[in-house]
Steps between C-alpha positions, in 0.01 A plus 500: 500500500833554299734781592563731287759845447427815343725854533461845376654835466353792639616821403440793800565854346644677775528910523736532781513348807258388723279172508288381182237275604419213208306280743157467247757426176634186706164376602340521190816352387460239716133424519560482063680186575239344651730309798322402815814505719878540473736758537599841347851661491554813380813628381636862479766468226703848606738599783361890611124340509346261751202331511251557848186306657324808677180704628319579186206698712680813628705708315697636736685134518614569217639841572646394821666213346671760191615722822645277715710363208614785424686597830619093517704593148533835418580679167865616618741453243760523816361222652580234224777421265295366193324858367567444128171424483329785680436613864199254496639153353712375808222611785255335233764195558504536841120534528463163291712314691297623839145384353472144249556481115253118497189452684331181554067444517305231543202483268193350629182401351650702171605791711777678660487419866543840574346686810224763467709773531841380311608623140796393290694813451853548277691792706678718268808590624640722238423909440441482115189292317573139434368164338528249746476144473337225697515148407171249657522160537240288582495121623178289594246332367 
């Protein structure tokens, strides 16, 4: 079987921070393109957003995950020198650097290999709405 590429751009409309799950727009992505196995990367294309692999069942993960961030890198203007930006673009920096802007997935049998309970999540960083950016890549055959 020959091995073949494909990539796409999905766009995540974000409305503040927390964590935007896209999980079903990559796997219908991926099942669209009809590989048996290979590889998926995702890319988050932005410095104050992240990209996450976590519980999609309970809710309060999520929550958790939003709070504990929050006390890591705190929106203190004393803390940090860069501020031009507002009191939430360097902890959104800091928070990014903390978590992982790529994620790698195997696919298998023209899936994501991912467990029961996982979802692919961007994690919005920033106060204010934005329109983030994640490149997909996918290799197999």
């Amino acid at each position: 079987m020959p091995v073949r590429q494909a990539q796409r751009e999905f766009v995540i409309e974000t409305r503040g921070q927390g964590l935007y799950e896209f999980t079903d727009d990559v796997e219908r992505w991926v099942r669209q393109e009809g590989l048996n196995q290979g590889l998926l990367t995702l890319f988050c294309r932005h410095t104050s957003a992240s990209l996450l692999i976590q519980e999609n069942a309970d809710p309060d993960v999520v929550h958790d995950l939003k709070a504990f961030f929050a006390r890591v890198a705190p929106e203190d203007d004393r803390l940090y020198r860069h501020t031009i930006e507002g009191s939430d673009d360097m902890p959104g920096h800091i928070k990014a650097a903390l978590t992982q802007t790529s994620l790698t997935i195997p696919v298998s049998q023209g899936r994501t290999a991912l467990g029961t309970w996982q979802g692919i999540y961007l994690f919005e960083h920033r106060a204010h709405s934005h329109r983030r950016h994640v490149t997909g890549h996918l290799f197999g055959e």
